[in-house]
C-alpha positions in Angstrom: -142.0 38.5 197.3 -141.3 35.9 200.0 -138.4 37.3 202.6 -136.9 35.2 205.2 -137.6 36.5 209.1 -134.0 35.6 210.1 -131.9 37.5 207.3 -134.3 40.4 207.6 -133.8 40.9 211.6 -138.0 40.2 212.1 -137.5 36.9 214.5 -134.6 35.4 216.5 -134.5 31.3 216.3 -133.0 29.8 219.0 -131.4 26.1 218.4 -129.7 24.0 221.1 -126.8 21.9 220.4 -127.7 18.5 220.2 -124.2 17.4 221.5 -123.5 20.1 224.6 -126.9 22.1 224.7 -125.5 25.6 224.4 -127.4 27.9 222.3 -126.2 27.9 218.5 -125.3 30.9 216.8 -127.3 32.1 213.6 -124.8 32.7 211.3 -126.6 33.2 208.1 -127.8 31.6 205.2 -125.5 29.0 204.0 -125.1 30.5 200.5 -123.1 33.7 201.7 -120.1 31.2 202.3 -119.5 29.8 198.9 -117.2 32.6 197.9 -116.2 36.2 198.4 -119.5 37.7 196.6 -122.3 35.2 197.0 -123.3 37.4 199.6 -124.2 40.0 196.7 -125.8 37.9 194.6 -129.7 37.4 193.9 -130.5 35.1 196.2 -133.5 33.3 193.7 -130.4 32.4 192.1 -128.0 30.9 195.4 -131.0 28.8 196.3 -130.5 26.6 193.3 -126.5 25.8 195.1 -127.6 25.9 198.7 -127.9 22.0 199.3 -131.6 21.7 199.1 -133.5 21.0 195.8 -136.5 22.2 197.2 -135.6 25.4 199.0 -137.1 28.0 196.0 -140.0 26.1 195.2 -140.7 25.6 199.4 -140.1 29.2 200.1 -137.6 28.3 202.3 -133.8 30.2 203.5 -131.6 27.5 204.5 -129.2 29.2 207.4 -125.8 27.7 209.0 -125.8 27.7 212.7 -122.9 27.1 214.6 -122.3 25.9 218.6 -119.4 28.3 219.6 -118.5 25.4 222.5 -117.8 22.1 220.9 -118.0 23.8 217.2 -120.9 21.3 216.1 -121.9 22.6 213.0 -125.6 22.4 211.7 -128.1 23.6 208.6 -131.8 24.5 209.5 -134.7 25.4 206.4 -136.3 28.4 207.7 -140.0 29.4 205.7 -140.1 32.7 204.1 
């Protein structure tokens, strides 16, 4: 069972904004915003709604960060 290092608290990925350079906020994987229980839900299953065809056969958690100074918003594949 693949997990991904970001959701599970094991590594820290820092990403500067391409417009101001201030360090984005990791705010999660991009599946727990759809609706109010996506967050609950088997997450095999939210990869196949997450925006990337790929991201369960790649192995890969695809995470919204966010720049909390010009609110440039951005989505990063991270490998499980």
């Amino acid at each position: 069972m693949d997990l991904c290092p970001l959701c599970n608290g094991l590594e820290a990925r820092i990403i500067q904004c391409p417009n101001c350079h201030t360090i984005m906020e990791d705010r999660g994987k991009i599946t727990d915003y759809l609706d109010d229980y996506s967050a609950y839900m088997d997450i095999d299953m939210m990869k196949l709604f997450d925006g990337d065809v790929n991201s369960l056969v790649n192995h890969q958690c695809i995470h919204y960060f966010y720049c909390p100074t010009c609110q440039h918003e951005e989505t990063n594949a991270i490998k499980e």
